[in-house]
N, C-alpha and C positions, 0 to 999 in steps of 0.2 A: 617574549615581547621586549619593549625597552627597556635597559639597563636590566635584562634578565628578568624582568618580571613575570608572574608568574600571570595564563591571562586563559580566556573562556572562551569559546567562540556559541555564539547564540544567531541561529538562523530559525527565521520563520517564512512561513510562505504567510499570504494571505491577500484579501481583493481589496482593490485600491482604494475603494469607498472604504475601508477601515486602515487606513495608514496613519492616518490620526492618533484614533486608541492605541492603536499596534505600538507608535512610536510616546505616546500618555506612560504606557505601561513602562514601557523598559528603560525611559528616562527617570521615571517615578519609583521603578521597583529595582533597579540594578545600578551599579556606579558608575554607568559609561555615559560618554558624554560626545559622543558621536556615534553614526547610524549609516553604512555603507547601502545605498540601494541598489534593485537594480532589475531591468522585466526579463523575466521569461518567459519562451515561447515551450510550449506541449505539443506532441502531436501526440493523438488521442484516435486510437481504431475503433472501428465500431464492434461490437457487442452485443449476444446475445443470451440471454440465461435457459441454458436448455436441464434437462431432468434423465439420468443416465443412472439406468436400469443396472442392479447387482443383487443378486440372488435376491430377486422378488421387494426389494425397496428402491426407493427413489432417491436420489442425491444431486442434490445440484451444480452446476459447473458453468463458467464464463465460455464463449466461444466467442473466439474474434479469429478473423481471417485479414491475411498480408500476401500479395503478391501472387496471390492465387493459393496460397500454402493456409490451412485450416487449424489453429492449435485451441486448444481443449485446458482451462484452467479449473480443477476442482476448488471450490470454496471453502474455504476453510473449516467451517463449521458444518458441510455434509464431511470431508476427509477424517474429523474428530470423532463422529458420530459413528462413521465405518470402521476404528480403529477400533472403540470401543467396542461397538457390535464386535466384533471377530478378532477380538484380543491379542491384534496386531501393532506394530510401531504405526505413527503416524507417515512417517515417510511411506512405509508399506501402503498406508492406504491411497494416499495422494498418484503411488505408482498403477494400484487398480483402478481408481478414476479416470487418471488420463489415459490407460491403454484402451477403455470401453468406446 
């Protein structure tokens, strides 16, 4: 930062009806004295939570499609579940999720 100082970078997302608090807070709880804003746009696909079968249990995973192309996201918490089951890395299990 200036004259070499040493400095923070603090980013929050949040909806505009709380810019207020948002900005309450970090003038109130931090030393800065200025607030850069500024909107973002999301595009957001659509979503659907399917239930994908492994050795006789259920796990769950996001499915969103793009382009005509279909990708398969395990959840984190069935991928945990399957690790543990079958005394594998997590990565391991995230790989049998999404190849089902």
């Amino acid at each position: 930062m200036k004259k070499n100082r040493p400095a923070y970078k603090l980013s929050v997302i949040y909806k505009a009806e709380d810019e207020e608090a948002i900005e309450d807070i970090i003038f109130t709880q931090t030393t800065s004295i200025g607030v850069r804003k500024f909107d973002l746009d999301r595009t957001v696909l659509d979503r659907e939570i399917i239930k994908i079968s492994y050795k006789g249990k259920d796990y769950l995973a996001k499915q969103v499609s793009y382009k005509d192309k279909i990708f398969t996201y395990p959840e984190y918490e069935s991928a945990k579940t399957l690790a543990k089951d079958q005394n594998i890395s997590l990565k391991e299990a995230y790989d049998i999720l999404k190849s089902l």
